[in-house]
N, C-alpha and C positions, 0 to 999 in steps of 0.2 A: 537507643534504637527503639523504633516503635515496635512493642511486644504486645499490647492490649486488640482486643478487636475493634474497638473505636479508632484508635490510634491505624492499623489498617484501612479500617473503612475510610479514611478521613484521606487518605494517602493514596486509596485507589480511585474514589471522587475526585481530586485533583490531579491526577493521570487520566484519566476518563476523557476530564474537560481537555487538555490538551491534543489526545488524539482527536477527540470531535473538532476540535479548532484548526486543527491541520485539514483534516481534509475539506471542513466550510472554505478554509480561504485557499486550497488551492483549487477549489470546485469553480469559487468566484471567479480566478483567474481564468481560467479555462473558457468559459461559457461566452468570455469577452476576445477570445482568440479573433475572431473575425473581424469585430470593428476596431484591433489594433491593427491589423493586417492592412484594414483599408487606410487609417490615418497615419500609418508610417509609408504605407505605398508601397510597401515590401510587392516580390512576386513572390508564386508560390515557391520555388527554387531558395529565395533569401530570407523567407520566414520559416521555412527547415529550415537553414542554417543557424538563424537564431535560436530556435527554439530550442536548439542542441546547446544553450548555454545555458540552460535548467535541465538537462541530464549530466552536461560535463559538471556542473557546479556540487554537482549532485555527490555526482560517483569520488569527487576527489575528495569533498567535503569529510565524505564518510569513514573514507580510513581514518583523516584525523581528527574528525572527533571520540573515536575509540580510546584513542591516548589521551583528550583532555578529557573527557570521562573518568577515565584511572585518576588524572591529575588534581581535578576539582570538582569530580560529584557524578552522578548524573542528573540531578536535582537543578542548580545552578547554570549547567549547558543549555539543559530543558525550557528552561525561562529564559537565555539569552539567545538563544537560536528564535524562539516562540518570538521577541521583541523586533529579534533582525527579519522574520518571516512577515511580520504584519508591516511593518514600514518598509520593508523592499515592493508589494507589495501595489503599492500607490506608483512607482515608479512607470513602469511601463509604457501605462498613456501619456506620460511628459516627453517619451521620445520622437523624434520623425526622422527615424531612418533605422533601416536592419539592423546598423551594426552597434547603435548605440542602444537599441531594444536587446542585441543578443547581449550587451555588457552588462544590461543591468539584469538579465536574466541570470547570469553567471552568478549575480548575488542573491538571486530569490531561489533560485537551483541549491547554491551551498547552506541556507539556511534552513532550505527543505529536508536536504540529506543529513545536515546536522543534527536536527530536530528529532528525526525520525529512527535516526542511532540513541540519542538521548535518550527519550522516555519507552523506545522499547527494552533498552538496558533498563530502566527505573521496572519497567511491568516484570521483567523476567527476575527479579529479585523480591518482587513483591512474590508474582506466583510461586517462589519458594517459600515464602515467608508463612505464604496463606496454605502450603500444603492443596491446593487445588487446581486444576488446570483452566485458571481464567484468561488466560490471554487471548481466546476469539472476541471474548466481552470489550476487549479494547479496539480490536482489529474493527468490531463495529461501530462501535461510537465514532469513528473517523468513516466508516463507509454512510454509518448516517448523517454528520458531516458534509459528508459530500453529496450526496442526496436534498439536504437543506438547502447546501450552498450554490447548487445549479438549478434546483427549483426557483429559490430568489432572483439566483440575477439572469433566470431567463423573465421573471417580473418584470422586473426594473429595467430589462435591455430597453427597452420604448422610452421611458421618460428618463433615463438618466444616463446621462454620457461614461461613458467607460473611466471616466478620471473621477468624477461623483463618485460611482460605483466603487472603483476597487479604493477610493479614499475614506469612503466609509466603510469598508472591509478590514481596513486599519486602524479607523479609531472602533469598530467593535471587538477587533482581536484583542487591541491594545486593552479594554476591560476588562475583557476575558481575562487576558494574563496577566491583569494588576490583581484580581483575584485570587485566580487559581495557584498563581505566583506566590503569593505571599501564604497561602495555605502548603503551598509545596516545599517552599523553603524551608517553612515551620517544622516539618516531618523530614525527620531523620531516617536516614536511607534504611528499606527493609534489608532484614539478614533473618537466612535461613536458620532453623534451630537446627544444633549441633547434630541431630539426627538425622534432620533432612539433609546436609551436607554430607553425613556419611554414605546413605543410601543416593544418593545420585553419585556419590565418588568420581565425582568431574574435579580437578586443581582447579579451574574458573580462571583459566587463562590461556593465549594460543602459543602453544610450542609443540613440539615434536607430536606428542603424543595426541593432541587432540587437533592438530591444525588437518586432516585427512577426513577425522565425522564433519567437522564443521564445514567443511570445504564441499563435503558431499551434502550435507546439509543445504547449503547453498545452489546446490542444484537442484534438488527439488523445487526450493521455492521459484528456480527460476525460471523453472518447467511451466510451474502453475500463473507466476506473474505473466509468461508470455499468454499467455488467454487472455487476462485482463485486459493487456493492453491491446492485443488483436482484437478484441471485444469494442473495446471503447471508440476505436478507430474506425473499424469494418463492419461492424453488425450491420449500422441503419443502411450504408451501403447496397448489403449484401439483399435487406430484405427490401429495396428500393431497384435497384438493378437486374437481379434478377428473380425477384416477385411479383413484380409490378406493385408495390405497397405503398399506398402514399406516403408524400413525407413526412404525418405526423404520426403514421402508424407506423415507419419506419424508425422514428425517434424513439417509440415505445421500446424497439428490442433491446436496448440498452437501459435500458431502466426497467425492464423486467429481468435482466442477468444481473442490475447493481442489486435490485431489490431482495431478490431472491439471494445474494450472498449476505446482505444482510440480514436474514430470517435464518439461515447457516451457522452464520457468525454471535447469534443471540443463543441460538443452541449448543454451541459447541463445548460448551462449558459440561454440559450433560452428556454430550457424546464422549467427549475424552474419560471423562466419569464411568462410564460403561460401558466403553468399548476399547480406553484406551488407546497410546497415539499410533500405534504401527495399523492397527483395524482401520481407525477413523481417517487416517490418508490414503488407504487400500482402498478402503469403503468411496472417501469422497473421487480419487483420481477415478477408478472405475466407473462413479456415477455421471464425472464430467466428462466422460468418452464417449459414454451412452448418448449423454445425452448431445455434446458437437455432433454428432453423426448425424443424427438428428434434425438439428439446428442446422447444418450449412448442406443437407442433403434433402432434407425434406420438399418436397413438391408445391406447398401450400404454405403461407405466411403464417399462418396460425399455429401450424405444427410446428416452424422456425423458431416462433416465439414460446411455443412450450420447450422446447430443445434448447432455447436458451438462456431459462428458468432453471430449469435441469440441472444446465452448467454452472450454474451461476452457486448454486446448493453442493452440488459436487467439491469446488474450488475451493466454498468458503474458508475452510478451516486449514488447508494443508500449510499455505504461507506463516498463519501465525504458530503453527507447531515448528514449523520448521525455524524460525527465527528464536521464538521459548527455548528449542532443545542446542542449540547455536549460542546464544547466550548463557545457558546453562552450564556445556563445555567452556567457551571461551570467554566469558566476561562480555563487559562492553566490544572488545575485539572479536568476537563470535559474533556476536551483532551484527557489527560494521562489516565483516567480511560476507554473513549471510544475507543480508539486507544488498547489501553493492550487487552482488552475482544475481538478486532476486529483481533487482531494480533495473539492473543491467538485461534480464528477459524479458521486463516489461517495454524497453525498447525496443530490443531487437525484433518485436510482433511485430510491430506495425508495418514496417519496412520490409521483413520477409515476408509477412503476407503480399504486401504488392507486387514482389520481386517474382512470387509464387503465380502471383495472380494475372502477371504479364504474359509469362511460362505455358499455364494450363489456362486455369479458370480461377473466379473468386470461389465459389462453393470449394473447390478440390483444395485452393489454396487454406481454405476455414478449418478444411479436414488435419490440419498440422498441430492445431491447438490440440485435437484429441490426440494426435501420435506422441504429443510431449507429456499429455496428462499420464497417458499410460507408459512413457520412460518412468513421471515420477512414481508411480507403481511398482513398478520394476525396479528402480533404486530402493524405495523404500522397504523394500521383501527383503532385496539380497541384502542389506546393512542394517534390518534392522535392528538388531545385538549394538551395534556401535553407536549410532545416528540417531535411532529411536525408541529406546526401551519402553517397554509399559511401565 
């Protein structure tokens, strides 16, 4: 087992690159939603439908990868999901019609979910290993990921067709992971020293007794995921409709709430340090309430987008505590079930806010992100002894 601190470093560099590769290429994906919509001729009606085969693929993928985790590593899933994500991947733009775009999403969805139980089971052994609370250091390097990865291929949307595009997202993933792959395979899974195992006195698997934090664990994060995905969906919306913002200054609200969680997520490491994880999700949910109030109440675009900077620092950190202390309890199966429920609220934003926003308004509807921020608050007080110890 790697015991040296090269032997770690070497083992968290190649986890690193992998979370950053996930989110590059499902950045790149994303960014091309439009001109597959047109070249499949999907309506809007049938490209929701589709798209729902990259969260079904998703959420089923997850549970079982928890069990071949157990089975054969989380090392080896990590590089076989990472291989199945960059060549599904390409697929997309070969299709012309909904339902064969929503089938091959069911494979880029399972690979996503697989992926993403993987190597956060691989980071939450490590941060025992390391004695330190790094896992917002991972959570970022896939937010900047994604950041990269939607910066580029709004580049390239002009000169290169969506099949160019996500085909070269595959042969640079595919580098990637011939790399960081073979550096990761090399490195034998982290384990906790026998001390650290005592002091967290978690069994490191889901049954009776831990399957109730983890599950609440899993609400939090799905509290906070629901922002993100509210966020990603409705912000430029929000600050175009009813701000009057142009559209490029409405694009900016969402890339000043990504931005600012990754400036969150680069610190978190020092927060958890010093504050601790029951403070530093008290601390962030209360700051993401402040600050949505803010953000989808404010009278002026400018304060929108300070408000949803706010949020975006607030949020940073609570998902990846909540998945660390999830895997901590439960194994790779704390994982998969914190991750599913957390992934699972990153859907449900999108959708409720519309439903919300059909109802009252967009603004009142934005105000839900802050009502869940401050459940996960309120979860995270009353449980903290179970869920999240310092």
């Amino acid at each position: 087992m790697p015991g040296s601190r090269s032997d770690l470093a070497r083992l968290r560099a190649a986890l690193t690159a992998f979370f950053a590769l996930d989110g590059f290429v499902f950045a790149g994906w994303v960014v091309r939603i439009p001109a597959i919509k047109e070249q499949t001729g999907a309506s809007a009606g049938a490209l929701g439908m589709a798209l729902l085969g990259v969260s079904a693929g998703a959420v089923v993928t997850m549970t079982l990868t928890g069990r071949l985790c157990r089975r054969y590593g989380n090392h080896p899933v990590t590089v076989a999901c990472a291989v199945l994500l960059c060549l599904s991947v390409a697929l997309p733009p070969l299709t012309h019609s909904a339902l064969a775009l929503g089938l091959v999403l069911l494979v880029f969805g399972s690979a996503y979910g697989g992926i993403n139980v993987a190597f956060n089971s691989a980071a939450v052994d490590l941060v025992a290993a390391l004695r330190r609370p790094v896992m917002p250091s991972f959570h970022a390097a896939f937010s900047l990921g994604g950041m990269v990865g939607a910066g580029l291929g709004g580049l390239v949307a002009g000169p290169l067709s969506p099949t160019r595009h996500l085909l070269s997202l595959t042969v640079v993933g595919l580098l990637v992971t011939l790399f960081a792959g073979r550096a990761l395979l090399r490195c034998a899974p982290a384990v906790p020293p026998d001390g650290a195992a005592r002091d967290r006195g978690a069994p490191r698997r889901l049954d009776r007794r831990t399957r109730r934090p983890v599950i609440t664990l899993g609400v939090i994060a799905l509290c906070t995921a629901y922002g993100e995905g509210a966020m990603a969906d409705w912000g430029a919306l929000h600050l175009e409709q009813d701000l009057d913002a142009s559209p490029g200054l409405a694009a900016a609200g969402y890339s000043c709430f990504a931005l600012a969680m990754t400036v969150g997520r680069l610190s978190g490491t020092t927060l958890l340090e010093r504050l601790g994880r029951t403070t530093t999700v008290v601390a962030g949910g209360t700051t993401a309430v402040a600050g949505m109030l803010l953000g989808s109440l404010a009278p002026s675009v400018w304060a929108a987008l300070f408000g949803f900077a706010i949020t975006g620092l607030g949020l940073a950190n609570i998902f990846p505590v909540a998945v660390e202390r999830a895997g901590a309890l439960g194994g790779p199966a704390g994982v998969a079930t914190a991750s599913t429920l957390g992934y699972g609220g990153m859907l449900l934003g999108p959708p409720a806010i519309g439903f919300m926003a059909e109802w009252f308004s967009l603004p009142a509807a934005l105000t839900s992100v802050a009502a869940l921020a401050a459940v996960a608050v309120l979860v995270a007080v009353a449980t903290r002894r179970a869920a999240a110890p310092d």
